[in-house]
Backbone bond lengths (Angstrom), bond angles and torsions (degrees), N, CA, C in turn:
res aa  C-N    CA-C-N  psi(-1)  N-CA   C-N-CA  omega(-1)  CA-C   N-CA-C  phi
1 X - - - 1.451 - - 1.532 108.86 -
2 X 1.041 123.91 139.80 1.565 148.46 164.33 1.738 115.29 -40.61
3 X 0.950 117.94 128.03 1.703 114.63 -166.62 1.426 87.00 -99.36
4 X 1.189 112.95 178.48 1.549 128.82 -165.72 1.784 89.14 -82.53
5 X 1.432 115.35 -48.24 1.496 118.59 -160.29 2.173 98.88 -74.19
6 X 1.007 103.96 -31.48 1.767 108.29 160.60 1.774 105.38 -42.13
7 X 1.384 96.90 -71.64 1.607 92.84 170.45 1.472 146.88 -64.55
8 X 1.402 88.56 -13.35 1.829 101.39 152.82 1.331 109.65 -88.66
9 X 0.886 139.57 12.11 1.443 138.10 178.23 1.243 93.37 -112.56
10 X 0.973 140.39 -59.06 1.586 142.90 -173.25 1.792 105.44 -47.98
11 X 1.315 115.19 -53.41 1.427 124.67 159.00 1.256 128.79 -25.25
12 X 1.896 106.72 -64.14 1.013 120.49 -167.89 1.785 114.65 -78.67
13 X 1.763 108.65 -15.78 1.127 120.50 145.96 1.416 135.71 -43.05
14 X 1.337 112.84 -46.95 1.570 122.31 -160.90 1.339 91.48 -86.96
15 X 1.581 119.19 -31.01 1.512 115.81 -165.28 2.154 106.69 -74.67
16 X 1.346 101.32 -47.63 0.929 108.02 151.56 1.808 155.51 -35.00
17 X 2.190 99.54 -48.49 1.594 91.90 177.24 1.667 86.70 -89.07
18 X 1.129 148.80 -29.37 1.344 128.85 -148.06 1.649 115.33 -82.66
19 X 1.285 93.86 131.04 1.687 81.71 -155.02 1.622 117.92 -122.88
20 X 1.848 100.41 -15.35 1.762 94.53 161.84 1.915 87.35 -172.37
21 X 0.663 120.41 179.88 1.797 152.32 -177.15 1.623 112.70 -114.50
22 X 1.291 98.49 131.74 1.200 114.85 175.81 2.033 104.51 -115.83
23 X 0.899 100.33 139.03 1.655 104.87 -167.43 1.808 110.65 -127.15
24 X 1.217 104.46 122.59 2.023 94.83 179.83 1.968 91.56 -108.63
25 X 1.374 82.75 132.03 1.694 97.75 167.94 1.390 81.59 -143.31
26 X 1.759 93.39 144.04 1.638 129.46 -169.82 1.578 105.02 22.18
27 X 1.107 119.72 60.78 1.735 110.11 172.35 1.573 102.02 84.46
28 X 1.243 120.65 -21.61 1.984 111.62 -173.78 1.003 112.86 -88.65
29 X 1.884 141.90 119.21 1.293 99.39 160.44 1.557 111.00 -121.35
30 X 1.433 92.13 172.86 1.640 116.87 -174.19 1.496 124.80 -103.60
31 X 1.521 113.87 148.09 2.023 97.65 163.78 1.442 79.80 -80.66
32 X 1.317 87.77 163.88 1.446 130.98 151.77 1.726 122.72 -150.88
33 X 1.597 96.16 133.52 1.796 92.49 -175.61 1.081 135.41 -62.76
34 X 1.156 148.04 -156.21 1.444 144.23 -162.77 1.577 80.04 -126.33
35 X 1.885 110.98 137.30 1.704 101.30 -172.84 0.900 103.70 -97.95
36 X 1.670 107.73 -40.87 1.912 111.72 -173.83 1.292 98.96 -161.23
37 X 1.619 115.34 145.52 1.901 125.19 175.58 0.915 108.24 -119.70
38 X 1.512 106.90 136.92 1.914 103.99 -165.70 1.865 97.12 -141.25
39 X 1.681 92.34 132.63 1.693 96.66 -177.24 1.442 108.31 -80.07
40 X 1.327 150.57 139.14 1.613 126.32 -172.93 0.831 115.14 -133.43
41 X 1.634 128.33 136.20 1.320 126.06 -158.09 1.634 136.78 -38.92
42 X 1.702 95.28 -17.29 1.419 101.80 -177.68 1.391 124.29 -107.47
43 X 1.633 104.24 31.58 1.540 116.45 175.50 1.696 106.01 110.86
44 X 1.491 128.05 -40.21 1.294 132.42 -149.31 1.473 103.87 -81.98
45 X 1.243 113.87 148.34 1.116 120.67 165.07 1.891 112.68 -105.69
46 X 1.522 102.42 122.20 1.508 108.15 175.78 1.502 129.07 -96.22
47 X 1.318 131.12 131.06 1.337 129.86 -175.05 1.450 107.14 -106.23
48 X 1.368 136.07 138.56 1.303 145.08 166.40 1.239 127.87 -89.91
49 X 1.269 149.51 110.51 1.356 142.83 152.41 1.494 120.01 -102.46
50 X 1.514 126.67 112.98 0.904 131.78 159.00 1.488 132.06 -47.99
51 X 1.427 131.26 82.39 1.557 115.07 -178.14 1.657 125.12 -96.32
52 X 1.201 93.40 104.86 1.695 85.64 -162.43 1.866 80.57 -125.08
53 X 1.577 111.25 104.11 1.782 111.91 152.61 1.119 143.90 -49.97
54 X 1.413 162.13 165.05 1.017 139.23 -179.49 1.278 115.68 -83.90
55 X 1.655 102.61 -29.83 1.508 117.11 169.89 1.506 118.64 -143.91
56 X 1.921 89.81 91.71 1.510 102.65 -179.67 1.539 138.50 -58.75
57 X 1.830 89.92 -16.02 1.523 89.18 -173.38 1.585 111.09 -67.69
58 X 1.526 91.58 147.81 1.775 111.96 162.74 1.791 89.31 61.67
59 X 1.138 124.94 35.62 1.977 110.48 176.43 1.451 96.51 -106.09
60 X 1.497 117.84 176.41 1.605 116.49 168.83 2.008 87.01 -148.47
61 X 1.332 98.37 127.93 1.893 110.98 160.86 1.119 97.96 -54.60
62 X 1.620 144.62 160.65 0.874 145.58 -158.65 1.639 90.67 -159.98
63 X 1.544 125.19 -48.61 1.071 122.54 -161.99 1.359 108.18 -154.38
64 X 1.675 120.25 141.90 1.463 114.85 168.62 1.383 106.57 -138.90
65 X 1.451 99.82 154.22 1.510 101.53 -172.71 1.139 100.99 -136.83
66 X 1.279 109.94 154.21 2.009 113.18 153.49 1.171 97.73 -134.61
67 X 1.653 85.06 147.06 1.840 123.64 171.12 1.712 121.25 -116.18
68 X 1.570 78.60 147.72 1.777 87.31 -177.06 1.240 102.29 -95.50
69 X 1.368 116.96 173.15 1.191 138.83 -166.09 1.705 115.67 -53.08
70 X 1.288 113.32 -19.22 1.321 137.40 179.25 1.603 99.56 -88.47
71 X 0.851 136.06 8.50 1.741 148.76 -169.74 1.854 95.66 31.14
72 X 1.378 107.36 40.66 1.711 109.81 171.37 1.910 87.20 -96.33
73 X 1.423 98.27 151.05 1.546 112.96 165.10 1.421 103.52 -81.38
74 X 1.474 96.09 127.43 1.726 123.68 -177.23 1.872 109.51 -104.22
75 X 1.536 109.37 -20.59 1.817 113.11 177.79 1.569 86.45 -175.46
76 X 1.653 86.15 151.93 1.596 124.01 -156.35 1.619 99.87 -130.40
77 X 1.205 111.75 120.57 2.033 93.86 172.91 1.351 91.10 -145.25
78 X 1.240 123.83 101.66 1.793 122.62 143.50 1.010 126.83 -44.79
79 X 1.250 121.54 122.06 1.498 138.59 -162.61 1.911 107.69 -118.34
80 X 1.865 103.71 179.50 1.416 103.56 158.55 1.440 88.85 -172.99
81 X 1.376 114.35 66.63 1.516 100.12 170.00 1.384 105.41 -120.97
82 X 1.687 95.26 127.41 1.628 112.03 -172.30 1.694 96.67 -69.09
83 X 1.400 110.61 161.96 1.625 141.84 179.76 1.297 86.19 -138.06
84 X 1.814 119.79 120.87 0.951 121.27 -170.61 1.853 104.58 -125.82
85 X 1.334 108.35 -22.91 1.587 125.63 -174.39 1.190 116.04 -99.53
86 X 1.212 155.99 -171.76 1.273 153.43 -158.45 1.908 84.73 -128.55
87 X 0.916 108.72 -81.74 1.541 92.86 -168.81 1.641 136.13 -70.34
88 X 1.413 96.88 1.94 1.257 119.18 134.62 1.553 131.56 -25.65
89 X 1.604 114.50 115.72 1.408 111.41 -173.38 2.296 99.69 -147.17
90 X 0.896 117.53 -154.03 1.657 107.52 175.73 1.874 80.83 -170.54
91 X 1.464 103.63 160.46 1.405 146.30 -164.24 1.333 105.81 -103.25
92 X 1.428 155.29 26.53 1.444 155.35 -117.06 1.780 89.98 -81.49
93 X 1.163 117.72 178.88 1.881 117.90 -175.33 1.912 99.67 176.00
94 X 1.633 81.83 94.60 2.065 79.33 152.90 1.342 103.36 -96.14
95 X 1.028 96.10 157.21 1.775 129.31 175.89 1.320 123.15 -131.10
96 X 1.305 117.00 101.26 1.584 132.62 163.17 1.355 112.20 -77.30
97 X 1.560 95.79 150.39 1.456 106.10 160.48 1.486 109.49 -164.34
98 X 1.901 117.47 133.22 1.428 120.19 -177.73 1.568 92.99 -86.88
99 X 1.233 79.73 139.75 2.010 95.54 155.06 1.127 115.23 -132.34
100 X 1.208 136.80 142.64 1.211 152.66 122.98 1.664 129.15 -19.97
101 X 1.306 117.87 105.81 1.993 93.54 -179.68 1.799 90.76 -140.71
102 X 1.179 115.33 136.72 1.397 120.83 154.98 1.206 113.87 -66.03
103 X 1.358 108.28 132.69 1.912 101.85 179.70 1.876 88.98 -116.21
């Protein structure tokens, strides 16, 4: 079985390979950096991407990604959230979590 400090290591892993975001608005996409990583009380590890366009009106995210340090895609999430205002931007957030399961 997995020690508690295994799973801080596993953490300190994810915080480690993930290394920037790739983002599709209307068919384009962009890097974008990693904004903030947060460990959370209930095991998960959270990733931040800030998406703020230059010109939000009438756009829709379509897609977000993160990459590891190897610039290989590490997570994939299909999206459809319209940006309808110009100063308009969204807070995006994957969330990991290891478990343990006896099979």
């Amino acid at each position: 079985m997995l020690t508690p400090q295994a799973f801080a290591d596993l953490q300190v892993f994810l915080d480690d390979v993930i290394s920037y975001a790739a983002v599709t608005i209307d068919g384009k996409t962009e890097k974008y950096p990693i904004y903030r990583r947060e460990h959370l009380e209930d095991g998960h590890t959270a990733i931040f991407i800030q998406i703020t366009p230059e010109n939000a009106a009438g756009v829709t995210v379509q897609e977000v990604q993160l990459f590891n340090k190897n610039n290989q895609p590490w997570a994939v999430k299909a999206e459809k959230i319209p940006l309808e205002e110009v100063q308009e931007g969204v807070l995006y957030r994957f969330t990991f979590k290891f478990l343990e399961e006896e099979v």
